[in-house]
Each structure stands twice: as structure tokens, then as C-alpha cells.
N, C-alpha and C positions, 0 to 999 in steps of 0.2 A: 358288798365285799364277797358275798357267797357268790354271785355268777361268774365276779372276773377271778377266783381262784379256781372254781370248776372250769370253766371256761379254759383256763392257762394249763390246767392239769391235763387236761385232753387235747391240747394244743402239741404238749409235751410227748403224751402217748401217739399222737398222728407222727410224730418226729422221729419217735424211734423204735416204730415199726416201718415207718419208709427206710431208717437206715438200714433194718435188717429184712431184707427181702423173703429170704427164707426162713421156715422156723426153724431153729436150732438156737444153740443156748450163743449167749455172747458175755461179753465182760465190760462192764460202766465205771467208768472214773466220774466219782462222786465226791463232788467237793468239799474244801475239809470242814468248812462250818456242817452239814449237814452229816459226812462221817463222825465227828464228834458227838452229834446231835444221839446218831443210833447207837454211840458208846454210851452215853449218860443214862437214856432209855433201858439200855438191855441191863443194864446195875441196876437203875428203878424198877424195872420189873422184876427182877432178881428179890430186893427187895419187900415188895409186895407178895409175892408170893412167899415168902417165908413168913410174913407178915398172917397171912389165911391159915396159915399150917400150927401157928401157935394159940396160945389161951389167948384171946378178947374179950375184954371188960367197956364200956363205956368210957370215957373221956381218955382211954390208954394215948391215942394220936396225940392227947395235947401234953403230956407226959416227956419233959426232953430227954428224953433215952441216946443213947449214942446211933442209933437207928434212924429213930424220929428227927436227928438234926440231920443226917446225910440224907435224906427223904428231902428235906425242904430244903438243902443247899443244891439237890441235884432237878429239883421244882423248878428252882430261882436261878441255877444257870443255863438252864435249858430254852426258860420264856425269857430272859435277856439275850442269847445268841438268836433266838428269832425275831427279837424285839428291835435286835439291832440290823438285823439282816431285810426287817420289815422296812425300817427307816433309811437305809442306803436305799433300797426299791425307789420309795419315794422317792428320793432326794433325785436320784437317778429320770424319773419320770417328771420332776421337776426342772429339773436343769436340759430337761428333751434326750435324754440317752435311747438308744434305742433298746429295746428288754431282748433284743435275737441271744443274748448267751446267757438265757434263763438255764 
């Protein structure tokens, strides 16, 4: 699984730096499963990080704080938007799709 996603990730990068010939900055439409993706992340990290700045005790994580449940609801929708995004892939490679609008 690790070669064909390294493999695709640099497939990706070959693809858009042949679109941009010269260096200078450009602008990518990023699709919305994956834009949501880095909404969810940057609040989880938001999180965590205030998470390090406070008093920590032992078992506090398991503790359901109002914190501790948006921590694990923003876990759980993040590896289901991949999860499902993983299994269209599939499905897709199954049914012989071609992957060009990765």
C-alpha cells in the first residue's frame, strides 16, 4: 500500500510542476472532500494544542469533557471521509475506471 501511494503522490507532483513551467506561485482547486479534510485538521490541531498548554494528569484523555468528545468526533469524521474516499478508489479500480482525475 506504501509504494502505490508514494508512487501516486509523486506521480501527482511530476503533474503539477509540468503544469507550472515556471516557479512562481499558482492557485489549486482542491477538492471538497479533501478541503473539509484540512477544516477538520486545523480545529484538531487547534485543539491539541491548547490540549499541551493546559494542566495534564494521567487518564485526563479518557475523561469525556466537552473537548475530549469534539477530539474524537473530529478523529471519527476525518478517518470515515478517507475511508470512504479509500473505498470509491477501489470501487473505481475495480470496475476498471481509469485514476487520470486523481
Amino acid at each position: 500500500m506504501l509504494p502505490s501511494f508514494s508512487k501516486s503522490c509523486c506521480a501527482l507532483t511530476d503533474r503539477l510542476k509540468s503544469l507550472v513551467s515556471t516557479p512562481r506561485f499558482c492557485e489549486l482547486d482542491v477538492a471538497p472532500e479533501f478541503q473539509k479534510i484540512f477544516e477538520l485538521q486545523e480545529e484538531q490541531a487547534g485543539l491539541v494544542a491548547e490540549t499541551f498548554r493546559s494542566l495534564c494528569f494521567p487518564g485526563l484523555r479518557f475523561i469525556p469533557t466537552k473537548k475530549n468528545k469534539r477530539r474524537y468526533a473530529l478523529d471519527k469524521e476525518i478517518k470515515s471521509i478517507l475511508r470512504n474516499m479509500i473505498r470509491r478508489k477501489e470501487q473505481d479500480r475495480q470496475n476498471g475506471k481509469s485514476g487520470s482525475d486523481d
